[in-house]
C-alpha positions in Angstrom: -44.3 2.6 49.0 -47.8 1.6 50.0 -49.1 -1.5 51.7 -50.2 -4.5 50.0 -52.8 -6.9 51.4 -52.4 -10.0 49.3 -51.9 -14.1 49.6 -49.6 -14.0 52.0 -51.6 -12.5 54.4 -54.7 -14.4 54.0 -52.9 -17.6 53.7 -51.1 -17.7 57.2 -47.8 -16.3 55.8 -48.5 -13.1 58.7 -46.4 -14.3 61.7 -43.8 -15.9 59.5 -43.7 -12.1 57.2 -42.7 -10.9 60.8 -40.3 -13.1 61.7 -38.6 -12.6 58.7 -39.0 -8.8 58.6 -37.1 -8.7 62.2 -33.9 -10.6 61.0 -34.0 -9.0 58.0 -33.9 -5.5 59.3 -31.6 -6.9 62.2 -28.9 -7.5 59.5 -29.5 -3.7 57.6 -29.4 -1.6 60.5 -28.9 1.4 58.9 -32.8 0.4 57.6 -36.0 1.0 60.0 -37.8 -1.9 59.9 -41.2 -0.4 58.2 -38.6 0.3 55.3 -38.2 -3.3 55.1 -41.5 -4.1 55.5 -42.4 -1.7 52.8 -39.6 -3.2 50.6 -40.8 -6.8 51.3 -44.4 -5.9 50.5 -43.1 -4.3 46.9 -41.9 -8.0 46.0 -43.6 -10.5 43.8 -45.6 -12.8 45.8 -43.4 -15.7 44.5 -40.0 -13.4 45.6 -41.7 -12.7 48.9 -42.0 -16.0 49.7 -38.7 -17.1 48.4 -37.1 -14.2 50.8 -39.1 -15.7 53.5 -38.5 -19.1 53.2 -34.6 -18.4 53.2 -34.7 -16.0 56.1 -36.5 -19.1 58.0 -34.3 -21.5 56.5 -31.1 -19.7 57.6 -32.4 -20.0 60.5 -33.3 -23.4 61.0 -29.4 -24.0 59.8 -28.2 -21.5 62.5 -29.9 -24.0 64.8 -28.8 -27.1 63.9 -25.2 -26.1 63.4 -25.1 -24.4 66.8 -27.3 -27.1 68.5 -24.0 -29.5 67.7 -21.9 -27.8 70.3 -25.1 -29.0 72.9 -26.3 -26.8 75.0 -23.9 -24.2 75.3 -24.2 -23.7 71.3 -27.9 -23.6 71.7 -27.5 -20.4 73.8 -25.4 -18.6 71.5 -27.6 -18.9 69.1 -30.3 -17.8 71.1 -28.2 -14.3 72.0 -27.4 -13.9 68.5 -31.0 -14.5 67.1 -32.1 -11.9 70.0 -29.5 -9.9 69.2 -30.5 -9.9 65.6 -34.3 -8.9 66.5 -33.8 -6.3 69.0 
């Protein structure tokens, strides 16, 4: 599995990649994390994206389903999200 440099990269998508590699990894932990990288990189650039953009997406609902139960929610879902990345 080799490492591909293409539009998501140059386009921004870098941080965002990461964020979503972390969770991702988070919820296989039987996977290292450069073997979901590596597995994320092999994806179509439209598939990539998609991935990302529902990684993301979950977790903007995470947030505004826990941010109703106020502040107290809110820190759940901080722990969990932590949680998920370490």
């Amino acid at each position: 599995m080799s490492h591909r440099s293409d539009s998501s990269d140059s386009t921004g998508m870098g941080p965002l990649r990461r964020v979503a590699v972390g969770v991702l990894s988070g919820l296989q932990p039987r996977r290292e994390t450069a073997e979901v990288a590596a597995w994320l990189d092999d994806q179509t650039p439209g598939r990539r994206n998609a991935i990302v953009a529902g990684v993301l997406g979950g977790l903007l609902a995470g947030a505004l389903l826990f941010g109703a139960f106020g502040w107290i929610g809110m820190l759940v879902y901080l722990l969990i999200v932590i949680f998920l990345v370490n």
